[in-house]
N, C-alpha and C positions, 0 to 999 in steps of 0.2 A: 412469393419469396419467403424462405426460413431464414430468421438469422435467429442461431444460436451464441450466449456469453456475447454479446454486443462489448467493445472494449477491451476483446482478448488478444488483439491482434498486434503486430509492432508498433512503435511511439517514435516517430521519426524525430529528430531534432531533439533529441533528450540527452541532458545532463546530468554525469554525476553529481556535481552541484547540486543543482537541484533535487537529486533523490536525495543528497545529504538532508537539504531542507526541510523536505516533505516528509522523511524519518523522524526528525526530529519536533515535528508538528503531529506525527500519529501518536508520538509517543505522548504530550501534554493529551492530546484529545482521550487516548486512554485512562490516563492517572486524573482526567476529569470525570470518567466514569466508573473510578476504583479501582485501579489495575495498578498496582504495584511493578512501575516498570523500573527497572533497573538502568540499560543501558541497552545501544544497539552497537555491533561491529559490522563492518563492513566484510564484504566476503567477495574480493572481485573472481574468486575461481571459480563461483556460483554461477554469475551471472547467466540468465539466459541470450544476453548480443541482440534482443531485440529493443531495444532503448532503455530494458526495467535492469536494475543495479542489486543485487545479492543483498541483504545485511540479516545478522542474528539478531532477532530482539528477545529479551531476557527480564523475565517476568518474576519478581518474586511467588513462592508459590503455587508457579502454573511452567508448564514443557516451557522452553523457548517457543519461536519459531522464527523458520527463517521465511523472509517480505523478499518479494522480487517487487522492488518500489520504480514505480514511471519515475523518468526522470523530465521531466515536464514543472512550470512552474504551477506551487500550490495548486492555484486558485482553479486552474485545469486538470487538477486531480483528484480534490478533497470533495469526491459528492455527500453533501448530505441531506440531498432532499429537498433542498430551500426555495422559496421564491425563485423563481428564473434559473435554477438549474434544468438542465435538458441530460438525463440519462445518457442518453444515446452521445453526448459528447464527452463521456470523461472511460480514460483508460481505467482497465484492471489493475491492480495490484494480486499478487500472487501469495497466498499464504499456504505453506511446506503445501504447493504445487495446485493452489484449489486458488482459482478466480472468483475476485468480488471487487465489486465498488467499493471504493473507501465506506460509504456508512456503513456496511456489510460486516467489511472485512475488521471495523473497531466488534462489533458483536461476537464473530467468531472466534476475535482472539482474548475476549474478554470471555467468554464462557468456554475455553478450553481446558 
Protein backbone atom coordinates (compact mmCIF):
# COMPACT_ATOMS: atom_id res chain seq x y z
CA UNK A 1 0.00 0.00 0.00
CA UNK A 2 1.13 3.84 -0.97
CA UNK A 3 -0.23 6.36 1.01
CA UNK A 4 0.72 9.60 -0.14
CA UNK A 5 0.15 13.37 2.34
CA UNK A 6 -1.50 11.07 4.94
CA UNK A 7 -4.10 13.78 6.48
CA UNK A 8 -5.08 15.28 3.09
CA UNK A 9 -8.24 14.03 2.84
CA UNK A 10 -11.85 15.41 4.26
CA UNK A 11 -12.31 16.16 8.29
CA UNK A 12 -15.69 15.01 8.85
CA UNK A 13 -17.46 16.62 11.77
CA UNK A 14 -15.64 19.98 11.56
CA UNK A 15 -16.32 23.25 12.83
CA UNK A 16 -16.14 26.74 12.01
CA UNK A 17 -15.58 27.31 15.44
CA UNK A 18 -13.22 25.58 15.81
CA UNK A 19 -11.04 26.69 12.82
CA UNK A 20 -11.73 30.03 14.33
CA UNK A 21 -9.90 28.57 17.42
CA UNK A 22 -7.26 26.80 15.96
CA UNK A 23 -6.35 30.13 13.71
CA UNK A 24 -5.99 31.85 16.44
CA UNK A 25 -3.60 29.40 18.23
CA UNK A 26 -1.43 29.15 14.88
CA UNK A 27 -1.20 32.55 15.00
CA UNK A 28 0.37 32.83 18.98
CA UNK A 29 2.51 29.57 17.95
CA UNK A 30 3.83 31.84 15.15
CA UNK A 31 4.52 35.24 16.99
CA UNK A 32 6.27 32.52 19.53
CA UNK A 33 8.69 31.92 16.74
CA UNK A 34 9.11 35.55 15.43
CA UNK A 35 6.53 36.10 12.99
CA UNK A 36 5.05 39.13 12.99
CA UNK A 37 1.54 38.32 12.66
CA UNK A 38 -1.00 40.83 12.29
CA UNK A 39 -4.27 39.38 12.03
CA UNK A 40 -6.48 36.50 10.20
CA UNK A 41 -9.89 37.07 8.16
CA UNK A 42 -11.92 34.66 7.30
CA UNK A 43 -12.74 33.98 3.72
CA UNK A 44 -15.94 31.58 3.64
CA UNK A 45 -15.71 31.85 -0.56
CA UNK A 46 -12.48 30.12 -0.23
CA UNK A 47 -13.27 27.38 1.42
CA UNK A 48 -12.56 24.04 0.07
CA UNK A 49 -16.25 22.10 1.74
CA UNK A 50 -14.29 19.46 2.98
CA UNK A 51 -14.29 20.35 6.75
CA UNK A 52 -10.93 22.98 6.32
CA UNK A 53 -12.46 26.82 6.57
CA UNK A 54 -10.57 29.63 4.27
CA UNK A 55 -8.78 32.53 6.35
CA UNK A 56 -6.12 35.22 5.17
CA UNK A 57 -3.38 35.38 7.67
CA UNK A 58 -1.19 38.58 7.33
CA UNK A 59 2.16 38.62 8.34
CA UNK A 60 3.93 41.78 8.75
CA UNK A 61 6.81 41.79 6.50
CA UNK A 62 6.19 38.55 4.78
CA UNK A 63 3.12 37.69 1.58
CA UNK A 64 0.02 36.80 3.37
CA UNK A 65 -1.33 33.56 3.03
CA UNK A 66 -4.23 32.04 2.84
CA UNK A 67 -4.79 28.59 5.66
CA UNK A 68 -7.44 26.22 4.69
CA UNK A 69 -7.59 25.47 8.73
CA UNK A 70 -9.34 21.68 9.93
CA UNK A 71 -12.00 22.62 11.79
CA UNK A 72 -11.55 19.96 14.35
CA UNK A 73 -10.71 20.74 18.10
CA UNK A 74 -6.98 21.93 18.66
CA UNK A 75 -5.72 19.40 20.27
CA UNK A 76 -6.61 16.97 16.92
CA UNK A 77 -4.90 19.24 14.80
CA UNK A 78 -1.89 21.01 16.39
CA UNK A 79 0.97 18.32 15.54
CA UNK A 80 4.05 19.00 16.85
CA UNK A 81 5.88 16.09 17.36
CA UNK A 82 5.40 15.49 21.07
CA UNK A 83 5.21 12.57 23.34
CA UNK A 84 2.22 10.47 22.09
CA UNK A 85 1.25 12.28 19.06
CA UNK A 86 0.77 9.65 16.19
CA UNK A 87 1.33 11.58 12.63
CA UNK A 88 -0.89 9.43 10.91
CA UNK A 89 -3.92 11.06 13.19
CA UNK A 90 -3.87 14.59 12.64
CA UNK A 91 -5.45 16.57 9.43
CA UNK A 92 -3.63 18.87 6.90
CA UNK A 93 -3.89 22.21 7.07
CA UNK A 94 -3.64 23.85 3.67
CA UNK A 95 -1.20 26.69 3.06
CA UNK A 96 -1.91 29.02 -0.56
CA UNK A 97 -2.88 25.08 -1.63
CA UNK A 98 0.40 22.95 -0.29
CA UNK A 99 -0.50 20.39 2.60
CA UNK A 100 1.32 20.18 5.97
CA UNK A 101 0.97 19.22 9.43
CA UNK A 102 0.61 21.99 11.73
CA UNK A 103 4.47 21.82 12.82
CA UNK A 104 5.16 21.98 9.13
CA UNK A 105 2.99 24.36 8.07
CA UNK A 106 4.40 27.07 11.36
CA UNK A 107 8.00 26.54 9.24
CA UNK A 108 6.71 27.31 5.89
CA UNK A 109 4.85 30.21 6.88
CA UNK A 110 7.56 31.42 8.87
CA UNK A 111 10.26 31.25 6.22
CA UNK A 112 8.19 32.55 3.43
Amino acid sequence: MLIINPGSGPVPEATEEHATANMAVLADDLRARGVAVDTFIRRPEADYGDGRYAYVLTVTDHPSAEIQMPGLPTDQVRYLGEEGQNIWDFPRLYVDDSSWVWKFALEVIRDA
